[in-house]
C-alpha positions in Angstrom: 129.2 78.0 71.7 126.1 77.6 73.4 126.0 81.0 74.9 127.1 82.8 72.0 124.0 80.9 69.7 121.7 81.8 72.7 123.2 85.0 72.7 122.6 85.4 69.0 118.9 84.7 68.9 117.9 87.0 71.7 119.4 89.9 70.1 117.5 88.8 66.8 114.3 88.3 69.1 114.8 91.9 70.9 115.4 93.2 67.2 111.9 91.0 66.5 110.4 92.3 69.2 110.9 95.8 70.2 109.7 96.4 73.9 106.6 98.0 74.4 103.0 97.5 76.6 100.9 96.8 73.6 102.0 94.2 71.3 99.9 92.8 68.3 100.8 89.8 66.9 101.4 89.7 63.6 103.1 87.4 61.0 106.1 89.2 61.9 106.3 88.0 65.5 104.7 84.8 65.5 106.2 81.7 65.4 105.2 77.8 65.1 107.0 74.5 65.4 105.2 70.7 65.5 105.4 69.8 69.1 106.1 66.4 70.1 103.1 65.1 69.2 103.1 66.6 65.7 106.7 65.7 65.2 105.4 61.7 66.2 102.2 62.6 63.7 104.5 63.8 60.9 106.6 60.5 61.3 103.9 58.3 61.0 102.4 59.5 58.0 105.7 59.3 56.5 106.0 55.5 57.3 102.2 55.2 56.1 103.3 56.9 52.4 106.0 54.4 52.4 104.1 51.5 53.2 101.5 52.8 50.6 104.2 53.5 48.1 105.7 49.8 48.9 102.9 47.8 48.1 100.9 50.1 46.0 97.8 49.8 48.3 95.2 53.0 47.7 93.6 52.5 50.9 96.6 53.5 52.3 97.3 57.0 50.4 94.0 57.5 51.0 94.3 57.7 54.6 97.8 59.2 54.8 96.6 62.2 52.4 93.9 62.5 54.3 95.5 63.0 57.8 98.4 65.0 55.9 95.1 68.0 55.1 94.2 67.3 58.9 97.7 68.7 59.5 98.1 71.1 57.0 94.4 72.4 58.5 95.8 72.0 62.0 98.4 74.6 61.0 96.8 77.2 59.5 94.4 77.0 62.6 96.4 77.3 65.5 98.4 80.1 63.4 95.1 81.8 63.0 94.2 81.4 66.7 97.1 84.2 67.3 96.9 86.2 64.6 95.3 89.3 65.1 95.5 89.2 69.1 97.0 92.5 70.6 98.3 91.9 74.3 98.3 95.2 76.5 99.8 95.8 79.8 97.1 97.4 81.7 99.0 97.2 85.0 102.4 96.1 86.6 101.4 95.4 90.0 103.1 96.4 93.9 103.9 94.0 96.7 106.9 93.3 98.8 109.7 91.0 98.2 109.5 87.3 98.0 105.5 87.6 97.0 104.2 87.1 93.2 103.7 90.6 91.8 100.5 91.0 89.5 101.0 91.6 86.2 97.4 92.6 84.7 97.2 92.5 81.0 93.9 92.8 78.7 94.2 90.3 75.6 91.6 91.5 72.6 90.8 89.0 69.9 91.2 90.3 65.5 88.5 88.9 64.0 88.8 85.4 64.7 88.3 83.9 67.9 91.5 83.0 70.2 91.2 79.8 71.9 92.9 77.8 74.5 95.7 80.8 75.1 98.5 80.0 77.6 100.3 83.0 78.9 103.9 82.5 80.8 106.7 84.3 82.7 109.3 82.1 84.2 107.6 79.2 86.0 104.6 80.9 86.1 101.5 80.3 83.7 98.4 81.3 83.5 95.3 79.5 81.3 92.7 81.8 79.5 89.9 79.7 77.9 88.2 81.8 75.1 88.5 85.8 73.7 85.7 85.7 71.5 86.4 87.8 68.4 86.0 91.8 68.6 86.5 91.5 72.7 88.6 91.4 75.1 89.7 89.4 78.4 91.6 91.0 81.0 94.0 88.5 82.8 96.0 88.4 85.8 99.6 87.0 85.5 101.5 86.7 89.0 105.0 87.1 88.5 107.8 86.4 91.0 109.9 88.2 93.3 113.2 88.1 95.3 114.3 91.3 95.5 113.0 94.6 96.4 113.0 97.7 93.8 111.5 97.3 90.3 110.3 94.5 88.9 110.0 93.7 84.8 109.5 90.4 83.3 111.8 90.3 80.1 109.8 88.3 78.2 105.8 87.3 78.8 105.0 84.6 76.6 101.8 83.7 74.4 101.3 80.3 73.5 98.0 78.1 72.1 98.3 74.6 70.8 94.8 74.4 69.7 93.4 72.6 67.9 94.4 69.0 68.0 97.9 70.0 70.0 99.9 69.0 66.8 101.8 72.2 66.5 102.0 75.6 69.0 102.0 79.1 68.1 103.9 81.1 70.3 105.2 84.9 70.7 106.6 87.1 73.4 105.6 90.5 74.7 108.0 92.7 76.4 106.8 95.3 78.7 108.1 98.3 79.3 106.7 99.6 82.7 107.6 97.6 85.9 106.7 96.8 89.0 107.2 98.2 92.0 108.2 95.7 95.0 108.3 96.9 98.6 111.2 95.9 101.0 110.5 92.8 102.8 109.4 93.6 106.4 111.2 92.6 108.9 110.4 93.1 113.0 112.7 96.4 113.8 114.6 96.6 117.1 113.7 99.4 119.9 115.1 102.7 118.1 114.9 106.1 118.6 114.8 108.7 115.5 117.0 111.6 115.6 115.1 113.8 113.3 114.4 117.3 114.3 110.9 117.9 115.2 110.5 121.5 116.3 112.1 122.4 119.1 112.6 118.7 120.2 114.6 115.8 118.8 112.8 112.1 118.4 115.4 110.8 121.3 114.7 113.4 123.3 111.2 112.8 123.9 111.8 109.2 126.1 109.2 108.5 127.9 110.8 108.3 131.4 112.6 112.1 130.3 109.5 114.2 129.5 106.7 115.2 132.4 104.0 116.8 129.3 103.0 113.1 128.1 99.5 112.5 128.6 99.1 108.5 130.0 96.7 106.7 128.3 95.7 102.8 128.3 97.4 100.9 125.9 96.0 99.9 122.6 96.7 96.9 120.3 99.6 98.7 117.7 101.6 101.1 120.1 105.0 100.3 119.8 106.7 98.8 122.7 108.9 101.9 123.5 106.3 104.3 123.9 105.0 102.1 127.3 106.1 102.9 130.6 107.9 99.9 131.7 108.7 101.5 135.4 105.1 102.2 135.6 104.0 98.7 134.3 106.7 96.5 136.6 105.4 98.6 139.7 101.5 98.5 139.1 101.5 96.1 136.7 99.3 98.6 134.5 100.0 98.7 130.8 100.3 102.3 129.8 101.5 104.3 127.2 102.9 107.9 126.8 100.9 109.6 123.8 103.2 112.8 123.0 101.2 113.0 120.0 98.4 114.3 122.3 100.4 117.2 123.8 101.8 119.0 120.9 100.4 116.6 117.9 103.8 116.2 116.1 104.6 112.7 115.0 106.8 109.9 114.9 109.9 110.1 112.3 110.8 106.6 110.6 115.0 107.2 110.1 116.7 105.5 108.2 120.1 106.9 110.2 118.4 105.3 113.8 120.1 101.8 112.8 123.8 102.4 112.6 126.3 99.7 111.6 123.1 97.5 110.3 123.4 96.8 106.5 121.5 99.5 104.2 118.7 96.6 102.5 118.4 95.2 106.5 117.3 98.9 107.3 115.0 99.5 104.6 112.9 96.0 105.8 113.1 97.5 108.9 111.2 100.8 108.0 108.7 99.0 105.9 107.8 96.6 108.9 107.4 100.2 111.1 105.2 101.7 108.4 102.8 98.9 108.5 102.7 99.2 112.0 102.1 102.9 112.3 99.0 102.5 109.2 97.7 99.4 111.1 97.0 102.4 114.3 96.3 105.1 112.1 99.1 107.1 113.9 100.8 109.8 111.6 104.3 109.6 110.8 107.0 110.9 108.5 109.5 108.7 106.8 113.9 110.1 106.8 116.2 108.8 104.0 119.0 109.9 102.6 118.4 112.2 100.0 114.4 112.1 100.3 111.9 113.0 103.2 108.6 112.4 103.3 106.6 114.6 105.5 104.5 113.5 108.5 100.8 112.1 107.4 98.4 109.1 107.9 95.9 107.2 105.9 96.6 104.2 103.2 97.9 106.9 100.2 100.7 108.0 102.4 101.7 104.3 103.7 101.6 103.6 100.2 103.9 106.7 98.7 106.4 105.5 102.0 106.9 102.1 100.5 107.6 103.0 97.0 109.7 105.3 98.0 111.9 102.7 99.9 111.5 100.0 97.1 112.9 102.5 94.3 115.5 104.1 96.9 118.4 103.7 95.5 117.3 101.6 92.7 117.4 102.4 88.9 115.3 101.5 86.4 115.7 98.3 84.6 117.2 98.8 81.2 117.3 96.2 78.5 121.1 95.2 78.8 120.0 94.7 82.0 117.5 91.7 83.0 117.2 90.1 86.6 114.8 87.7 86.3 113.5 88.8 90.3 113.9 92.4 89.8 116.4 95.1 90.2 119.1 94.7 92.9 119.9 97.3 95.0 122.8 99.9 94.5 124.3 102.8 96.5 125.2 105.9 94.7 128.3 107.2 96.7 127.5 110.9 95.1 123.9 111.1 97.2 124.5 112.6 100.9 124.1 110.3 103.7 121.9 112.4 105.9 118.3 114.9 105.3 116.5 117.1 107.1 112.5 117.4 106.8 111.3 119.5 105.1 113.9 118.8 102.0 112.5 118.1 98.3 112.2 114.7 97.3 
């Protein structure tokens, strides 16, 4: 019974409030109840009209009429503290799994002043003191995550219990655009990409196999399988083969180099290796199934990797549809398994 009453009043509420990334508040989608407080307040003024009415004392009406305008004043006021506000989505934030995800919205104030606003998704609140009237406040609402993919908070709510915390005044916004959340990295195991590169594969180019590797010292972010181990165990000199220096072509990320390891397991994997190839500026290109990225460098192209293996395979959330952590991921079994560079995305 419970469900289908909870059920019930979010499709009224959805019907209330359409989704969208600006939302004005309105008579329409506000709402206010007595808190506990005010529900205690009310209760005692109707014991103090009794009393009054019991023995006729005007003392007593006198003070219970007058805290029942402090109320009534209360009411309008904290209604009024809402009225008028418009809440926009200015941003919805990136990060990897497990973080909070920034949500940055921009409240402006109608023409009176909002005051003591609370703004909440989930667990999460966030306090914003004063909008003064004809401005605006842009706040940051950190939203958490669990799961890579996108990210959309179903509901954001808006909340002030000013003045005397008698009564609240609440609404809800419901964004449309969502967040993007990276793969969780995870330290990948020694692997060797098998993406065509020219004339040469990935696993071809070992360092122990090929004699056109210039040696250089090694440097704090070279992977571990680019050192010559034999080298290192007979002189004890750390040194690392730098094919990159012979014919410049760079280092594939594939997503087919971990067989027989669970698809979400291999996606953390590449996002821990493209962190480590932006931390040492080396140029790379990034293999999935059905989308290549082609070899580059610099924080843009780090940046265009990671979406693209928080949304892969992912669809976008749609309202019958709301994971409080973000979209779960999903395999298609019509996309292909395997890609070539140089494919569109």
């Amino acid at each position: 019974m419970n469900r289908i009453i909870r059920s019930r009043w979010q499709r009224w509420i959805n019907r209330r409030i359409p989704r969208s990334d600006v939302q004005l508040l309105t008579q329409r989608n506000l709402f206010i109840l007595p808190t506990a407080a005010g529900v205690v307040f009310g209760m005692l003024l109707l014991i103090m009209l009794i009393t009054g009415i019991n023995y006729q004392n005007s003392l007593i009406y006198l003070v219970t009429f007058l805290l029942g305008a402090v109320f009534v004043g209360a009411m309008h006021q904290t209604h009024r503290n809402l009225a008028g506000l418009e809440l926009t989505l200015v941003q919805a934030g990136e990060g990897f799994a497990g973080d909070e995800i920034l949500f940055r919205l921009r409240a402006a104030a109608g023409k009176d002043d909002a005051i003591a606003l609370t703004l909440s998704s989930d667990d999460v609140s966030v306090r914003v003191g004063h909008v003064p009237s004809g401005q605006s406040v842009d706040i940051a609402l950190p939203v958490p995550s669990a799961y890579r993919g996108y990210l959309r908070p179903d509901q954001i709510r808006i909340e002030t219990r000013f003045p005397f915390g008698l009564l609240k005044a609440w609404s809800w916004m419901r964004p449309v655009s969502a967040a993007v959340v990276f793969p969780r990295p995870i330290a990948a195991p020694e692997v060797s990409s098998a993406v065509e590169d020219g004339d040469q594969t990935a696993s071809s180019r070992s360092p122990e196999g090929n004699d056109h590797a210039e040696l250089r010292p090694w440097r704090e972010g070279d992977m571990s399988q680019r050192v010559m181990w034999k080298r290192f165990v007979r002189s004890g000199q750390m040194v690392v083969a730098d094919w990159e220096a012979d014919k410049g072509s760079p280092q594939w990320l594939d997503f087919n180099a971990f067989p027989g390891t669970d698809h979400e397991l291999r996606l953390s994997y590449l996002s821990w290796l493209v962190l480590e190839r932006s931390k040492s500026g080396a140029r790379f290109g990034l293999n999935l199934p059905g989308q290549v990225i082609e070899p580059d460098s610099g924080p843009a192209h780090t940046t265009r990797c990671h979406r693209a293996l928080a949304i892969w395979g992912e669809k976008k959330p749609r309202d019958a549809l709301a994971e409080p952590h973000g979209t779960r991921s999903y395999m298609d079994p019509g996309k292909p398994t395997n890609a070539t560079p140089g494919a569109k995305p």
